[in-house]
C-alpha positions in Angstrom: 136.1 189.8 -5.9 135.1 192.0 -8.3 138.0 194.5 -10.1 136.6 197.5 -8.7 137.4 196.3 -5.2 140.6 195.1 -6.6 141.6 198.4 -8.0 140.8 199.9 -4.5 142.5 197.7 -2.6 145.5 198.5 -4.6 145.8 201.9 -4.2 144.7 202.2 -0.5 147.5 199.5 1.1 150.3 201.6 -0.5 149.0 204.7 0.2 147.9 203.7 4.1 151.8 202.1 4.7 152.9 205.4 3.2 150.6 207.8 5.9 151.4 204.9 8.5 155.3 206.0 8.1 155.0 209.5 7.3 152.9 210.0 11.0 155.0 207.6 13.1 158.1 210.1 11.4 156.3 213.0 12.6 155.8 211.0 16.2 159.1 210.0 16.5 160.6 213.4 15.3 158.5 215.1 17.8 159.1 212.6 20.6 163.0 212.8 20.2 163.3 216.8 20.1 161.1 216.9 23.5 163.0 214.0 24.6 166.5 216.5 24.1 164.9 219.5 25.5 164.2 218.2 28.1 167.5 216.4 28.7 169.0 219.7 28.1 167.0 221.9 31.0 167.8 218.5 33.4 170.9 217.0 32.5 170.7 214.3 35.9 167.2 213.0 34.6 168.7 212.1 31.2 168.8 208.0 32.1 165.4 208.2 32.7 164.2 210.2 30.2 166.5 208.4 27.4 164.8 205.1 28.9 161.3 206.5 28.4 162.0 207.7 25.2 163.1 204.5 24.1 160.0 203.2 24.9 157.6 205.9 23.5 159.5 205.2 20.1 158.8 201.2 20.1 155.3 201.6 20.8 155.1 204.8 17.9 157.5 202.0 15.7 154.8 198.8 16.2 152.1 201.1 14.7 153.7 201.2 11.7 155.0 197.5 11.3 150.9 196.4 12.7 150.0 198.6 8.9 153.0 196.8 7.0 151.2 193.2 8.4 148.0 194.1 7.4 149.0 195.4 4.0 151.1 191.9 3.5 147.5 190.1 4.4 145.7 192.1 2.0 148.7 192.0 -1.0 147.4 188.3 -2.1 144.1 189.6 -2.6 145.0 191.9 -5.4 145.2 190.4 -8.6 
C-alpha cells in the first residue's frame, strides 16, 4: 500500500467516526425533543410513543457503532 493511501486512510476513519457521531447526535436530539412534544400534546399515547422512540434511537445508535466497525477494520491497514 503505498503512503499516500496510508496517509488518507488515516485522516478519513477519524474524521468519518467523528461525522458518524456528530449526525446520529443531531438524530437522536431531534428524535427525543419530537418524541416530548408530542408526549406533551397526548399525555395517554406516551407508552407508545416512549416505545417507538426507543426504537428510532437503536436503529439511529447502530449507524454509528456499523462506522466504529468499519474504522476498527480499516485501523490495521495504517502503518
Amino acid at each position: 500500500m503505498n503512503p499516500y493511501s496510508q496517509m488518507g486512510l488515516a485522516l478519513s476513519l477519524p474524521l468519518s467516526l467523528g461525522l458518524a457521531a456528530f449526525g446520529s447526535a443531531i438524530g437522536m436530539g431531534k428524535a427525543i425533543a419530537a418524541a416530548l412534544e408530542a408526549m406533551a400534546r397526548q399525555p395517554e399515547a406516551s407508552g407508545k410513543i416512549f416505545v417507538n422512540m426507543l426504537v428510532g434511537c437503536a436503529l439511529i445508535e447502530s449507524l454509528t457503532i456499523y462506522v466504529l466497525i468499519v474504522v476498527f477494520m480499516y485501523i490495521g491497514k495504517v502503518g
